[in-house]
DOBAVO-710129 format. One record per residue: residue in three letters; x, y, z of N, C-alpha, C in turn. Coordinates in steps of 0.05 Angstrom, whole numbers, plus 32768, in hexadecimal, padded with zeros to 4 digits. Each point is the difference from the previous one (the first is absolute). Layout:
N
ALAXYZXYZXYZ ...
This chain:
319
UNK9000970F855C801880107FFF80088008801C UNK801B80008012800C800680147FF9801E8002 UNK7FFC800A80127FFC801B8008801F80107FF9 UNK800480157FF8801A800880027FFC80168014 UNK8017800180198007800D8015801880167FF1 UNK8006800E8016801280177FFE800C7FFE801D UNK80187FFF80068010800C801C800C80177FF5 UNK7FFE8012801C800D801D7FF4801B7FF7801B UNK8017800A7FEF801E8002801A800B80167FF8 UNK8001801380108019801A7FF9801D7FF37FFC UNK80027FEA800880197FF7800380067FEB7FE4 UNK80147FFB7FF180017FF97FE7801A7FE68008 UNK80057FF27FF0800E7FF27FFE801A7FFD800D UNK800C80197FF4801E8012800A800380008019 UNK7FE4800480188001800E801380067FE98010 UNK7FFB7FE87FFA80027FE980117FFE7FFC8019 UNK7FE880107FFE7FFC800080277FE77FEF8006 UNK7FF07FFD80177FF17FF1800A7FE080057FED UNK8006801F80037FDB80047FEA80067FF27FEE UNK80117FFE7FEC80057FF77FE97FFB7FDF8000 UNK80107FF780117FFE7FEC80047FE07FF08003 UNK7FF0800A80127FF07FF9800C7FEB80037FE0 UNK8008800F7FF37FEF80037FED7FF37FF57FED UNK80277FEE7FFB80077FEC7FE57FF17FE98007 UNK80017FFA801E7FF97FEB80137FE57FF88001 UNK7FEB801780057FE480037FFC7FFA7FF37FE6 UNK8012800F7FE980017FF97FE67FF67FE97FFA UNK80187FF3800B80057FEA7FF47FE97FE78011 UNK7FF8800980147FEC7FF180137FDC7FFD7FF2 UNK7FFB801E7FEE7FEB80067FFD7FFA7FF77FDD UNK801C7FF77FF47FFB7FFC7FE47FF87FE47FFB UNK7FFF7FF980187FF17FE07FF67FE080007FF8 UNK7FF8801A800C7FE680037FF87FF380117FF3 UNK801A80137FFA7FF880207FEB801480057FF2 UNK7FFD80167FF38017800E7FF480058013800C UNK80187FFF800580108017801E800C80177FF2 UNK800380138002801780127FED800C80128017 UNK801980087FFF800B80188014800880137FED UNK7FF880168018800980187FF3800180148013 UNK8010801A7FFE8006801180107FEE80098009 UNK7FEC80127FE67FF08012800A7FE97FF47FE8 UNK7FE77FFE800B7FED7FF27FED7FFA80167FEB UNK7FF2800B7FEF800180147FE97FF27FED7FEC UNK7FE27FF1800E7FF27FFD7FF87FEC7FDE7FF3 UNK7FF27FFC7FFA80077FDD7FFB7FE17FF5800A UNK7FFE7FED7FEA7FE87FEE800F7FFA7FED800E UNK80178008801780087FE180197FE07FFB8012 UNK80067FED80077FE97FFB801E7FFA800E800B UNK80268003800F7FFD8002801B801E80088000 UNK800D8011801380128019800680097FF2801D UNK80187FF9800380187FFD801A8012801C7FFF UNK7FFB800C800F8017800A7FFE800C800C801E UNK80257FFB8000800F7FFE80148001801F8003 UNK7FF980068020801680247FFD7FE080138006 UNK7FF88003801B7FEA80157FFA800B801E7FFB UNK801780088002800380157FF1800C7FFE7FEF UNK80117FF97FF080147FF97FE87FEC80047FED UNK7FF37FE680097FE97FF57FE27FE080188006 UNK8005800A80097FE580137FFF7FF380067FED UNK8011800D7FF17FEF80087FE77FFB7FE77FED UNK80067FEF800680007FE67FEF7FE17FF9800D UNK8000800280177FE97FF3800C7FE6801C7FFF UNK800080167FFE7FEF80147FFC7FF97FFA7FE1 UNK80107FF77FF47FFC80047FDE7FE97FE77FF9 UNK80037FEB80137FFD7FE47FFA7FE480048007 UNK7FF3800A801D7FEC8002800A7FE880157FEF UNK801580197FE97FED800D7FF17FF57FF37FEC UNK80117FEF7FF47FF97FF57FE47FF27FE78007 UNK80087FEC80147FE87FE380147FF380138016 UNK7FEF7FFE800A7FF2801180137FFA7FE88014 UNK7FFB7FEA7FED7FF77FE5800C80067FE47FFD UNK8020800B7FF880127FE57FF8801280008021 UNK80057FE6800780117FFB801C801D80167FFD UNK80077FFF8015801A8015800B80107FEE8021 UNK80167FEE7FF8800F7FF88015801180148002 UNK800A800980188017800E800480117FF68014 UNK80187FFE7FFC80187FF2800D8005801E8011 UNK80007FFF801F800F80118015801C7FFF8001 UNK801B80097FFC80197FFF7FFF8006800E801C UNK80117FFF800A800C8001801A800580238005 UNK8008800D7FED7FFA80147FFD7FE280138005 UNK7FEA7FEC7FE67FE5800780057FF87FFC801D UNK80017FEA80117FF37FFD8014800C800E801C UNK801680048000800880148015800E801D7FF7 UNK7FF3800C7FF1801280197FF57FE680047FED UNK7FFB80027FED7FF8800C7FF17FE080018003 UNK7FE97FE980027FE88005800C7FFA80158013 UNK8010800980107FFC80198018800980187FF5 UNK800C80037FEA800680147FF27FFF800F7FEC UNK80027FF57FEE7FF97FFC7FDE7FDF80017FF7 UNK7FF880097FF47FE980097FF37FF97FEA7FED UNK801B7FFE7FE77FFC7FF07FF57FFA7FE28003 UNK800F7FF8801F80007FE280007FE880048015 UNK7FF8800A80117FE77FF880077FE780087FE8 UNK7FFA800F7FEE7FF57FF97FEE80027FE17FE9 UNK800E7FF1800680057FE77FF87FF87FF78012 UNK8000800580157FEE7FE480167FE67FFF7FFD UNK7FF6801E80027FE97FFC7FFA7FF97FFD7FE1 UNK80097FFA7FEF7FF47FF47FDF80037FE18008 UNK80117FF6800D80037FE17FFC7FEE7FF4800A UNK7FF27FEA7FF07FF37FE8800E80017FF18013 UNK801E7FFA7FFE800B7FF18012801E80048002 UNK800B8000801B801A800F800C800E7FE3800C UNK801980067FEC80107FE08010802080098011 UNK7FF77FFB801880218007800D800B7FE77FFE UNK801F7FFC800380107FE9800580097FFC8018 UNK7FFB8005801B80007FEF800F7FF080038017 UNK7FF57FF0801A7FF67FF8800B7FF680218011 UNK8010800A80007FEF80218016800280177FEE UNK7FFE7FF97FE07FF980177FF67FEC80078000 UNK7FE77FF580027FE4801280008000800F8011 UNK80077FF4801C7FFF801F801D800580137FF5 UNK801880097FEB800480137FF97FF8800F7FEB UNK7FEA7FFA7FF77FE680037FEE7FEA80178016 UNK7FF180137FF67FE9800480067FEF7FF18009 UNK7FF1800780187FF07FE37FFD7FE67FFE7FEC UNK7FFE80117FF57FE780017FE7800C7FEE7FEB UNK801B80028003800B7FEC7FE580087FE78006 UNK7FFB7FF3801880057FE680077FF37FEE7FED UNK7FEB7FF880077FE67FF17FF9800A7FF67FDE UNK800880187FEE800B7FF27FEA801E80007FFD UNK80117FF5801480177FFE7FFD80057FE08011 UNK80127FF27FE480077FE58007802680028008 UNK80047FF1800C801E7FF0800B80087FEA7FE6 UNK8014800D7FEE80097FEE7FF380207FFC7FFE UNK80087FE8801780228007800480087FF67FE4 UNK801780067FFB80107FFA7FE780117FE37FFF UNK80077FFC7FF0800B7FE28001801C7FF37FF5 UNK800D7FEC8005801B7FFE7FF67FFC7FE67FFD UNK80127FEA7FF180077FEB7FFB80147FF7801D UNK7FF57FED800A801A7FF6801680187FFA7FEE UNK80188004801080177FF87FF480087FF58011 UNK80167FED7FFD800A7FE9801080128010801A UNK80107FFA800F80118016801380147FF27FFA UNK8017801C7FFB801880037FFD800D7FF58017 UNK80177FF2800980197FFD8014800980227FFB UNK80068004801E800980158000801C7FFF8014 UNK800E80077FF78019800A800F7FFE80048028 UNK80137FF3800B80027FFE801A80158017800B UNK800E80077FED801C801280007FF980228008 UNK7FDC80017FFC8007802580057FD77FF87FFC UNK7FF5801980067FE980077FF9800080187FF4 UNK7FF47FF47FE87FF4800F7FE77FE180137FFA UNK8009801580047FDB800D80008008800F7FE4 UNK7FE780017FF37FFA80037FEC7FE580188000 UNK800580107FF27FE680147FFD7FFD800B7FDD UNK7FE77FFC7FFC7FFA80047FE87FEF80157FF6 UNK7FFE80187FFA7FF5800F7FFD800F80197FF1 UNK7FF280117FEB801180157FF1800680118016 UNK801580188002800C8010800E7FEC80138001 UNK7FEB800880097FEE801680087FF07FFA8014 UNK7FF9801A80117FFC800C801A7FEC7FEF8009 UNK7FEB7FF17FFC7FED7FF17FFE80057FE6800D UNK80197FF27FF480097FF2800480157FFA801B UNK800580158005801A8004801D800F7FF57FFE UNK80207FFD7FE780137FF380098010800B8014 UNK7FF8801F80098017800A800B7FFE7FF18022 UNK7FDD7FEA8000800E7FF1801780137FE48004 UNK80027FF97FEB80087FEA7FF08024800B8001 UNK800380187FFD801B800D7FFE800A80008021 UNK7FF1800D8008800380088022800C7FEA800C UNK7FEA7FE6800080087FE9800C800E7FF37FFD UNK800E80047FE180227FEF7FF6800980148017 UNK8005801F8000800B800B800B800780028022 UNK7FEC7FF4800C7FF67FF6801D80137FEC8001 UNK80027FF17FEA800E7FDF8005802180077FF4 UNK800D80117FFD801580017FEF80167FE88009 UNK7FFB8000802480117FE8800B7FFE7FE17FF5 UNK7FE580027FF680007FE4800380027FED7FE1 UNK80167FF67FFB800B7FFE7FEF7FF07FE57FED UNK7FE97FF080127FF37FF37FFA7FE080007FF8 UNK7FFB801A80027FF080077FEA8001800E7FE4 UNK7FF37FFC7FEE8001800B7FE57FE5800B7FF7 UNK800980197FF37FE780097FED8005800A7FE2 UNK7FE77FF27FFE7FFD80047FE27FEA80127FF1 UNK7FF6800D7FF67FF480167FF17FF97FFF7FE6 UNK7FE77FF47FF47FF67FFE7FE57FEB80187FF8 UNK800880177FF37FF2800D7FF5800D800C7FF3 UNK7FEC801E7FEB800380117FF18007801F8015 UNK800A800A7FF0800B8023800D7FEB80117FF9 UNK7FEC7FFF80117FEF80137FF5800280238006 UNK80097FF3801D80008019800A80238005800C UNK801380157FEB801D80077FFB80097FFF801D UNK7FF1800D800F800F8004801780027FE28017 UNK7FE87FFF7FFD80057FD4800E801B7FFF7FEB UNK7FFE7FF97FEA800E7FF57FF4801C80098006 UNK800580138004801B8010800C80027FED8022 UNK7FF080018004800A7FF7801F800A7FE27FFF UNK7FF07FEF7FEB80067FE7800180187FF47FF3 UNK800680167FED802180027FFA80127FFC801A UNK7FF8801C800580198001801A80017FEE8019 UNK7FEE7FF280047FF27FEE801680187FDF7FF1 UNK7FF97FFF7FEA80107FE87FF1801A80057FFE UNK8000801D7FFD802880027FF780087FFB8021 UNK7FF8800580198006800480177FFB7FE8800E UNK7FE97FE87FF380037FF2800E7FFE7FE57FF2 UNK80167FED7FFD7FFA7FE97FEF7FEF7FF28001 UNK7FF07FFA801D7FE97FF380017FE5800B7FF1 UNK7FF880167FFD7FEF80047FF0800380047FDE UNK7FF67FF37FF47FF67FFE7FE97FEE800F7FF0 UNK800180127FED7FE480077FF280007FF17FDF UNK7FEF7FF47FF780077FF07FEC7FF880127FE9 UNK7FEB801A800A7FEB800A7FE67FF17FF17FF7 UNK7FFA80047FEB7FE07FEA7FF480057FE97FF2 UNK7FFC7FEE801080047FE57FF57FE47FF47FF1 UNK80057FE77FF57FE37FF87FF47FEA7FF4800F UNK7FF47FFB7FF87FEE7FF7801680057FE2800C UNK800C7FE67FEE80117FEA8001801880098017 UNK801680147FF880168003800D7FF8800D801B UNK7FEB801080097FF2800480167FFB7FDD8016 UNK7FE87FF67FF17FFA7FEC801080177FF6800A UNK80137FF57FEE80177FEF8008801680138022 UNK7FFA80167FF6800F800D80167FF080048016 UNK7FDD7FFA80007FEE7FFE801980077FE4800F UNK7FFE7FF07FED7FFA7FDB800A80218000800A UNK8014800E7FFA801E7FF980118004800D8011 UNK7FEB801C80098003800C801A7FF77FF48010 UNK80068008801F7FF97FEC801B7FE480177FFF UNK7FFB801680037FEE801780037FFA80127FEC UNK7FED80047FF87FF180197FED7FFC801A8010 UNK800C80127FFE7FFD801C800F7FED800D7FEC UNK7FE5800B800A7FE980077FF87FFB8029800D UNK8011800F7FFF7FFC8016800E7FF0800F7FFD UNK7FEF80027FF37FE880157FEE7FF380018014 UNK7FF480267FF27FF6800780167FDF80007FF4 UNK7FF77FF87FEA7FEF80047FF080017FE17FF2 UNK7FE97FEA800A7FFC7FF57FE77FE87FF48002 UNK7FF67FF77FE17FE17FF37FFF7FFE7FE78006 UNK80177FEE7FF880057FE2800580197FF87FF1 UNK801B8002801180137FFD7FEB800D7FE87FF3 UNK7FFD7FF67FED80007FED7FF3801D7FF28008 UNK8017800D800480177FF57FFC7FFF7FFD8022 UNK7FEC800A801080047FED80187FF17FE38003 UNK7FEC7FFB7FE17FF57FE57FFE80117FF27FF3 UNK801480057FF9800C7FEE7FF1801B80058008 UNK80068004801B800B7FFD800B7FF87FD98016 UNK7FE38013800F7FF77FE2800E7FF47FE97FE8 UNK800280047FEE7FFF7FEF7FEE80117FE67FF7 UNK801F80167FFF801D7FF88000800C7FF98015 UNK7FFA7FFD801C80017FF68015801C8010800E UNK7FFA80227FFA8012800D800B7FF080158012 UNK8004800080237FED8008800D800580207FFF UNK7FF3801080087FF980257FFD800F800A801F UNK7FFF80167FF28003801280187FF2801D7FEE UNK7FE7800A80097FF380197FFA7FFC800B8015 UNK7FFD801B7FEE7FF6800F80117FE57FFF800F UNK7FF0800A80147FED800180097FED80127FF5 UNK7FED7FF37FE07FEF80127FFA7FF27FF07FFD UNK7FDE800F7FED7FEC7FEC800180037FEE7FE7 UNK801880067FE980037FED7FEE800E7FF27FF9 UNK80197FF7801D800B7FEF80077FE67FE98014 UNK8001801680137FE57FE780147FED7FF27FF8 UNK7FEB80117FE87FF97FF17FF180087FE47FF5 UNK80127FFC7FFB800E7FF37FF2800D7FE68016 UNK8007800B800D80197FE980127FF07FF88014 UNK7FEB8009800F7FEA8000801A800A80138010 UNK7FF2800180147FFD80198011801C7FF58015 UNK80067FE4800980127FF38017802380027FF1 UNK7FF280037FEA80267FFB7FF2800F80138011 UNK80197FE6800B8013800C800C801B80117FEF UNK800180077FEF800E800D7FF07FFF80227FF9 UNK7FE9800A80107FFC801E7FF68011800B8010 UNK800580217FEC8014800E80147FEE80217FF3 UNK8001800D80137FF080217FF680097FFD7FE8 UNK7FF380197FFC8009800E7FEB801480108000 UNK801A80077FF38018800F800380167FF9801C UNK7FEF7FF1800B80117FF3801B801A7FE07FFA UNK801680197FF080167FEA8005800E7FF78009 UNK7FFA8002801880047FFB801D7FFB7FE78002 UNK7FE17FFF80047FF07FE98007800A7FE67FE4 UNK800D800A7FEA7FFC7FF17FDD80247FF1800B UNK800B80147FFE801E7FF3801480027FE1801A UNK7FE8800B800C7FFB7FEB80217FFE7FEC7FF7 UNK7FE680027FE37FFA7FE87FFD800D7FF27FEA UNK801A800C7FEB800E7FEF7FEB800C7FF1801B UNK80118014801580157FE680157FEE7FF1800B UNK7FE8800180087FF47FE880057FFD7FE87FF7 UNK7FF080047FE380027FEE7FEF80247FF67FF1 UNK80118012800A80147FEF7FFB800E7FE98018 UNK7FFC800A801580097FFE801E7FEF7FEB800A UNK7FE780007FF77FF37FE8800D7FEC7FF17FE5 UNK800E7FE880007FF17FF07FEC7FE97FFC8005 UNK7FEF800380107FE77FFD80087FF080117FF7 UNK8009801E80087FF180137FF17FF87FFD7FE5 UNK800F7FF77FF17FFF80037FE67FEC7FEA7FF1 UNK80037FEB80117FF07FE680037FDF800D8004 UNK7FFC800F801B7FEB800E80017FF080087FE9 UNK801580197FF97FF280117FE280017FE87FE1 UNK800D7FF380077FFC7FDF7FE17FE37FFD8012 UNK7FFF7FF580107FE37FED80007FF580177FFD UNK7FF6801B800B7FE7800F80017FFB80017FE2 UNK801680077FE97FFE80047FE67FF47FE77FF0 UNK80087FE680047FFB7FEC80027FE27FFB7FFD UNK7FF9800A80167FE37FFD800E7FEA80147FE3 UNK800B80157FF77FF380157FF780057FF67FDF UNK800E7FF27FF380057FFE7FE67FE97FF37FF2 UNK7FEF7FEC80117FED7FF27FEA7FE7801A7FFB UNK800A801C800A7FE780127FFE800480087FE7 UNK801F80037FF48006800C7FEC80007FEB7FE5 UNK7FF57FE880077FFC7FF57FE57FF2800C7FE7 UNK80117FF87FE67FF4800B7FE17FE27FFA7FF8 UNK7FF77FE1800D7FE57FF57FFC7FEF801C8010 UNK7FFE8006801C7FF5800C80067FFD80217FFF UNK8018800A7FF27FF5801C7FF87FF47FFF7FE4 UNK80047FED7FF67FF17FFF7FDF7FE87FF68008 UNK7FF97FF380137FE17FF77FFE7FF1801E8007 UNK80148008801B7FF5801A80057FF480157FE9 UNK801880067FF5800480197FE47FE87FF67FEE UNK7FFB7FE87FFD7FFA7FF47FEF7FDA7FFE800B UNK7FFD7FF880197FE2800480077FFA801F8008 UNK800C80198005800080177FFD7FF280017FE3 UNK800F7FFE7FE77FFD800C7FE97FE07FF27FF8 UNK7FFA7FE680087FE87FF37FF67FE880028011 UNK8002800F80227FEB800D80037FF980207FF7 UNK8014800F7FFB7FF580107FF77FFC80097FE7 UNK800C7FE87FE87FEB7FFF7FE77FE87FFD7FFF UNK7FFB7FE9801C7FE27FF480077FEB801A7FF8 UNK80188018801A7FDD80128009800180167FE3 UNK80107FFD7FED7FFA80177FE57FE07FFF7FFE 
């Protein structure tokens, strides 16, 4: 009989964001060899073995799990949140580091930002996308594209700034895919659209009508000031549409340490220099295609499922 697993996601269906995602994904990677089930908050069950995304979200999910198995495995997924924000502060989510067996960040310099007592059981497992073919894109204007819900986390207000930096230049465009989470972004990005035709906010598109609007941008604007490994900048270099992020450890992770594309954090200054660059000089842009180029066979589907997948079967080993 297949072992039956459990993933815990605070994040549900509706929420259509990256945990969620990443979850279905695991899912669907790990049921070739078990029975997978998701669920918000675990409330009990005679699984294996316990994934769960969110060291504080899922806390009590993972305190509950560890009373009733004492000596059944415990993976825990680090979220971009958990690894720079909440481990240094929160009670509850560093009490999740220390229950887990094993601690998985998503990209390449999240452990530095681990304890170093918690290294040793913490693996690198980047996330993965399907290549898609590349779109022809328009010669007539450059198109940047940013995808992310409207909250503080995220920073569209540099994404706003830098349409606003460029108001002259009639040959760039921006576009805006998310949810209103937070009323007051959402107020600004009204008035930012009613004032300026070049920017766009589309609100929440599907996850289909997203890609299609990544793979036809010339650039993916990445502004977060907070992330674990963001998926929609893998499938961005997936889609053969090159980044522009910000300078954190869950972009760098991700793109390498040389990528010519970072700009600070909140500096739309520097996010401005570099859309007219990349529009102004075809080379540049050529630049950031090959570096992305260079980085996409990391994000293949074969290799985070072998990953997820030899994770889950050594530490059934040591039950």
């Amino acid at each position: 009989m297949r072992p039956h697993l459990v993933i815990v996601t605070p994040a549900n269906a509706d929420a259509n964001n990256g945990n969620w995602r990443t979850a279905r994904r695991w899912a669907r990677f790990l049921s070739v060899d078990h029975r997978v089930r998701l669920v918000q908050e675990w409330c009990g069950g005679d699984d294996a073995l316990m994934i769960a995304l969110h060291a504080r979200r899922s806390a009590a999910s993972i305190a509950a799990w560890r009373a009733r198995h004492p000596r059944r495995p415990l993976a825990l997924v680090l979220t971009g949140t958990d690894l720079y924000r909440d481990i240094d502060v929160d009670a509850d989510a560093q009490r999740s580091l220390a229950i887990a067996d094993r601690l998985v960040v998503l990209n390449e310099r999240g452990p530095a930002a681990l304890p170093v007592q918690f290294r040793s059981r913490t693996v690198v497992i980047l996330q993965s996308f399907p290549a898609r073919s590349r779109a022809a894109k328009t010669r007539r204007e450059l198109r940047a594209v940013m995808v992310g819900h409207l909250r503080e986390e995220k920073r569209p207000g540099t994404f706003f700034d830098a349409a606003r930096r460029l108001a002259d230049r009639s040959d760039i465009f921006f576009e805006h895919i998310g949810d209103a989470l937070d009323p007051t972004i959402a107020a600004e990005a009204l008035a930012l659209a009613a004032d300026d035709t070049r920017y766009r906010w589309r609100g929440p598109l599907s996850h289909r009508q997203t890609l299609a609007r990544i793979r036809a941008a010339h650039v993916l604007v990445h502004p977060s000031r907070i992330e674990g490994g963001a998926h929609v900048v893998i499938e961005a270099v997936r889609s053969g549409t090159a980044v522009l992020a910000s300078r954190i450890d869950g972009n760098v992770g991700l793109l390498g340490e040389d990528y010519a594309g970072y700009f600070p954090v909140d500096d739309s200054a520097t996010l401005a220099a570099l859309l007219q660059r990349v529009r102004d000089d075809s080379h540049s842009l050529e630049t950031l295609q090959a570096q992305c180029d260079a980085r996409a066979a990391l994000f293949e589907p074969a290799l985070e499922s072998e990953a997820v997948r030899s994770m889950v079967s050594d530490l059934l080993r040591r039950r």
